[in-house]
N, C-alpha and C positions, 0 to 999 in steps of 0.2 A: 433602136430596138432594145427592149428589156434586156439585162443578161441575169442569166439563172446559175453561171458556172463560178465559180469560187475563183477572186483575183490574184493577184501577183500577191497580195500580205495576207492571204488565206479567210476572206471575209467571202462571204452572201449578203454582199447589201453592208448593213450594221452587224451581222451576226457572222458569229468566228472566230478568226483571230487564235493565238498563242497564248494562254495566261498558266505560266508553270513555274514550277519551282525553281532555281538557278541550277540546282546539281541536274536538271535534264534536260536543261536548256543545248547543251553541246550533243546528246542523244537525237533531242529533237530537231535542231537544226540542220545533223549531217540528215538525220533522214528528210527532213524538207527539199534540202538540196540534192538526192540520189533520186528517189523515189520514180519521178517519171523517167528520168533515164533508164531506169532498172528496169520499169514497168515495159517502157516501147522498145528497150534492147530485144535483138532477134532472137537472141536465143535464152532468154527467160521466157516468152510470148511461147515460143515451139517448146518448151516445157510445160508452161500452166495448161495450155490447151492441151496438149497430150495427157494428161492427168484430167480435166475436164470431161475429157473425152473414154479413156479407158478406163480412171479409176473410179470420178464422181457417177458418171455413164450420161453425160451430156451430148446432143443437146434434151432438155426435160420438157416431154408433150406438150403441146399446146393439144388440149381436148374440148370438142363442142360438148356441154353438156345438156344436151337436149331436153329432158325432161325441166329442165331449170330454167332454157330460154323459153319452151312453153308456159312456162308457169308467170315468167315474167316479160314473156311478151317482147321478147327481142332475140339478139344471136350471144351467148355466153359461153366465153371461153374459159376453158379453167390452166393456166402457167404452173402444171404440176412441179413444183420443186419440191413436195413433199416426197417426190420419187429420187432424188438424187441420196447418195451414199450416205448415211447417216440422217437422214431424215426429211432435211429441210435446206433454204438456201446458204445458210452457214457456212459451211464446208466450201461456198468457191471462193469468201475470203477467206479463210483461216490456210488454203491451200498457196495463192497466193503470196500471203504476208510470211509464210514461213519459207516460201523460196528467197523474197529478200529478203528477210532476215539471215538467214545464210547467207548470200551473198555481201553481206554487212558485215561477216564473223563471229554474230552472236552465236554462243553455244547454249543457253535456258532460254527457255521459255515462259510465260507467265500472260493467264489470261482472268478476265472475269464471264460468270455467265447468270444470268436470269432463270430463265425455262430450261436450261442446261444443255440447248443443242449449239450453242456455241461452245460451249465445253467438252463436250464430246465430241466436234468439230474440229477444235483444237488440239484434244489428246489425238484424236484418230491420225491429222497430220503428223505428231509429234512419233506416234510411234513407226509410223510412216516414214521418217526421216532418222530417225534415233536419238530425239534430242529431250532432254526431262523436261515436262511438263510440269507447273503447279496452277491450280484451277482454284479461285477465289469464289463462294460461292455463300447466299447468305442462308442463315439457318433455318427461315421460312420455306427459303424454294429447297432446300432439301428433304424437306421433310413433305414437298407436294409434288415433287419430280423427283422422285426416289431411283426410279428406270433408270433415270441418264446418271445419278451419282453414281449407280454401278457399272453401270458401262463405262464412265473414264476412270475409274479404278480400274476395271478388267483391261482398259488400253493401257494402264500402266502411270496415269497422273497423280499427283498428289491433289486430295481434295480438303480444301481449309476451311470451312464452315465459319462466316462472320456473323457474329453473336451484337455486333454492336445497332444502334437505331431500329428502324422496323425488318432489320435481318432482311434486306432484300437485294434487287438487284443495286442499287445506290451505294448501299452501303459495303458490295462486294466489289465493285470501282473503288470505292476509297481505298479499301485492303491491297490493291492491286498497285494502285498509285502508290501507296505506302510504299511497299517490296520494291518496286519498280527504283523508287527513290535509292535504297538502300542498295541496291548492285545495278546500278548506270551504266556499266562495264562492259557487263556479258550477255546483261539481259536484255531481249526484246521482246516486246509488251501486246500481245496480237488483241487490237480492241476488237469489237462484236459487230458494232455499230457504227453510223455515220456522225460519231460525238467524238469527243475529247479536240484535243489540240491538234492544230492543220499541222503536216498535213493530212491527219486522220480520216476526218470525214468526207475531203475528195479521193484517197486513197481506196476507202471502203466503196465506195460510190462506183469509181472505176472498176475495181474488181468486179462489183454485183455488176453493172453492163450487161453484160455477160448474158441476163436474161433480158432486158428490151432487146438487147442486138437478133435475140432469137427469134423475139415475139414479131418485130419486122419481116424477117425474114418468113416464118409459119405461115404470120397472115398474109402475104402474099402468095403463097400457096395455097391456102383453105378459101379465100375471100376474093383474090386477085388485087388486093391493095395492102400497100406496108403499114397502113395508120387505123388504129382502132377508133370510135366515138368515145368509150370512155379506158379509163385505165382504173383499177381501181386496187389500193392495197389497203392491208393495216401499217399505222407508224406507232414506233414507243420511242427506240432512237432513231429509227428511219432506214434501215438499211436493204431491208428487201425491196422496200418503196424503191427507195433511190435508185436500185438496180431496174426496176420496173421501168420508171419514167423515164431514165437518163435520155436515151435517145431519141427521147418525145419533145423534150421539155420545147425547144423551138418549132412547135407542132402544135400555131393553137388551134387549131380545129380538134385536136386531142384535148379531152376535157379530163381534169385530174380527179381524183374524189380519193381521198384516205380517212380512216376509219381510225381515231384513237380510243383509248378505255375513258369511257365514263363510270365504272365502276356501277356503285347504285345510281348512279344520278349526278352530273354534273353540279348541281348546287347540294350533293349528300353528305358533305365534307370526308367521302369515302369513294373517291374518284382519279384516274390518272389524266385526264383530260388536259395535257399542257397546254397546245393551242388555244384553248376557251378561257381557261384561267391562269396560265405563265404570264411573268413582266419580266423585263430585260432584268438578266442579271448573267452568274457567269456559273459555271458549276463544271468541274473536269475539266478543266485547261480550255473551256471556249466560252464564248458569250450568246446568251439566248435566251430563249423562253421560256422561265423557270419557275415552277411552284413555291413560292416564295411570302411566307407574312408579311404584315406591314415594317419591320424591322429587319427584316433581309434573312429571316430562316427559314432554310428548306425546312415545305411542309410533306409530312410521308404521305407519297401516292398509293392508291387502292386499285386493283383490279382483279377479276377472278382469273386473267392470265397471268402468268409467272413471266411472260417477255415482255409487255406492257406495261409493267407499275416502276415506269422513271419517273423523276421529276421532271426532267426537263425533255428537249427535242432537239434533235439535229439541225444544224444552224440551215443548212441548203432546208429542210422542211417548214424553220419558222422564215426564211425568207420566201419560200413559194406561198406560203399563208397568206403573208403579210402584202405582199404585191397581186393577193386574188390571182398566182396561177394553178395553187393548188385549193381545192373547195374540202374541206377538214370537218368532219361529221365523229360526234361524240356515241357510241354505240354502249349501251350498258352491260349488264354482265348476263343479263336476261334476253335479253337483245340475241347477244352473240351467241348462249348456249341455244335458241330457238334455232339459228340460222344453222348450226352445227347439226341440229339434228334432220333439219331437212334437205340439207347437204347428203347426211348419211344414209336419210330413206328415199330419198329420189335417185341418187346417180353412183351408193355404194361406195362412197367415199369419206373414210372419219377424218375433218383436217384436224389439225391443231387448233388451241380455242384463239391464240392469236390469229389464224385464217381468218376463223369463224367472225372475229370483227367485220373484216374486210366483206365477206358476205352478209352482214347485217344491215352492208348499206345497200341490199338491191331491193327492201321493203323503204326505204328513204327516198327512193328517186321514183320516176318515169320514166321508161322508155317507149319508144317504136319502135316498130313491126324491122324494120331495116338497120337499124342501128348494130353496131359490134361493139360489146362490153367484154374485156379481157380482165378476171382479176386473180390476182396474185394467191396460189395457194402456195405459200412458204413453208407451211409443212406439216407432217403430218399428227394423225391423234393419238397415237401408242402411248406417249408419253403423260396425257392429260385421261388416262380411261381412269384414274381414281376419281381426278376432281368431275367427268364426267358422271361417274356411278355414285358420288357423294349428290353432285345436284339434284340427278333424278330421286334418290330416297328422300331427299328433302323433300322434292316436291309430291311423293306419296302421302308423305306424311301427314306435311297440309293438306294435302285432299283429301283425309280422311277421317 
């Protein structure tokens, strides 16, 4: 049988693995060696779920959205995580990675963020617990997720704006790693996503759980069976995904489908699209599938989401690619604001434009009349109503 779970040296298949600097090598390794201990110890568990539960406000709906599955001619569920405490699925790692971290003795904290709800995810634990946050953050996405810069200010974070490469999320990883580098001591480093160095990305992976363990359980009550026909998320690192399918993945009659950023067009050279155009390479302590010249230099991703424009992909997502158990669909940026909107005039719901991927692929496929299609809304649109109300003017413009 296949295996889809990350092994004893922290690989998926080829992809993985530990590639870090020496000063973090002893950070990284005690947490290699803790981590599942910590994770299935009883009374971390009766902690995280009690915060899950009263502070995130878990478990987050599974909703038929009717007008959607008439539209598309099946049963469509929607995995509201954009209702959980801060907006989006974020928040049930950063809650999580901050209880072990505590129980590790780290007193900083330090994180990076994209679309800035892992950043505000982050601060929000932080001030949750009372421990200083600093938020790495690159100077593009602040200036187009303005919302969330203030909110982890107002939660009390230091926010550092990196000005170096295309100011994005990539390059607000580096900054992070950087820091990280320079106090190995104190600091524990809460990533976003199911990237960097193992054991990170089963780490993250585990946390998010959280939501297939629920999505089994809902549909069982809404459908009378635990297994959907399809699953479907957006991936940039992979983390909402991962939470979605984890408890599928030996379910193949569960068909996978993820939706990465094509930007303009996968061949526009203004595109995030890792899966369609990454080669093996390594990028943040792991090996994978990486935007990469013919000389081995990261090329800067494009996307009109702020979560989406990685270069690279979660090592567990380029290994479900790569063995066809997950089917990886490039959604453009016209694509995804289309699906956003019809999202928002059918069923009253603004997602996030990184959702709004994941919806872009129900004009990609077929379904039947029977089938159950469950996909991941990660969260919500508050944060993206600039870059929403800048697209729409554009497009008056042009029309007129």
């Amino acid at each position: 049988m296949q295996r889809y779970n990350v092994d004893e040296n922290g690989f998926y298949g080829e992809y993985g693995g530990a590639y870090i600097p020496e000063i973090l090598h002893a950070n990284v390794e005690n947490l290699k060696n803790n981590y599942r201990k910590i994770l299935e110890d009883s009374q971390f568990r009766q902690e995280y779920h009690a915060l899950l539960r009263d502070y995130v406000g878990r478990p987050s709906p599974l909703y038929l959205a009717q007008r959607l599955s008439v539209r598309y001619g099946c049963r469509i569920y929607l995995k509201r995580e954009d209702l959980n405490h801060t907006g989006a699925h974020k928040i049930n790692n950063t809650i999580g990675q901050i209880l072990l971290a505590r129980r590790m003795g780290k007193t900083r904290i330090i994180a990076e963020t994209g679309a800035g709800q892992h950043g505000v995810a982050t601060a929000t634990v932080c001030a949750l617990m009372g421990m200083p946050c600093v938020v790495y953050m690159g100077a593009t996405d602040i200036a187009r997720q303005h919302p969330n810069v203030e909110k982890m200010k107002m939660l009390g974070a230091e926010v550092i704006p990196v000005t170096s490469g295309n100011q994005t999320l990539k390059d607000a990883t580096n900054e992070a790693i950087r820091d990280w580098c320079s106090h190995p001591s104190d600091t524990y480093y809460i990533i976003g996503s199911t990237v960097g160095p193992h054991p990170y990305p089963d780490m993250v992976a585990r946390l998010q759980s959280v939501i297939s363990e629920e999505i089994r359980r809902q549909l069982q009550e809404k459908e009378g069976r635990a297994t959907p026909d399809y699953l479907i998320a957006c991936v940039g690192g992979g983390s909402n995904a991962a939470g979605t399918i984890y408890h599928f993945l030996n379910e193949p009659s569960v068909r996978i489908v993820l939706a990465e950023a094509a930007g303009k067009g996968v061949d526009s050279g203004q595109s995030a699209a890792t899966i369609q155009l990454g080669r093996l390479g390594i990028i943040h302590g792991s090996k994978t599938l990486l935007m990469q010249s013919d000389d081995g230099q990261i090329e800067e991703p494009y996307s009109i989401s702020a979560g989406l424009d990685y270069p690279g992909i979660g090592p567990l997502h380029a290994h479900l690619a790569k063995t066809g158990r997950s089917e990886v669909l490039a959604i453009t940026d016209d694509e995804a604001m289309a699906a956003a909107f019809e999202l928002t005039k059918s069923e009253g719901i603004i997602p996030a434009i990184e959702s709004a991927h994941a919806l872009g692929i129900l004009k990609k496929k077929t379904f039947r009349p029977e089938e159950v299609v469950v996909i991941c809304l990660s969260g919500r649109g508050d944060k993206d109503m600039e870059t929403y109300t800048n697209f729409l003017n554009a497009e008056a413009q042009s029309n007129s």
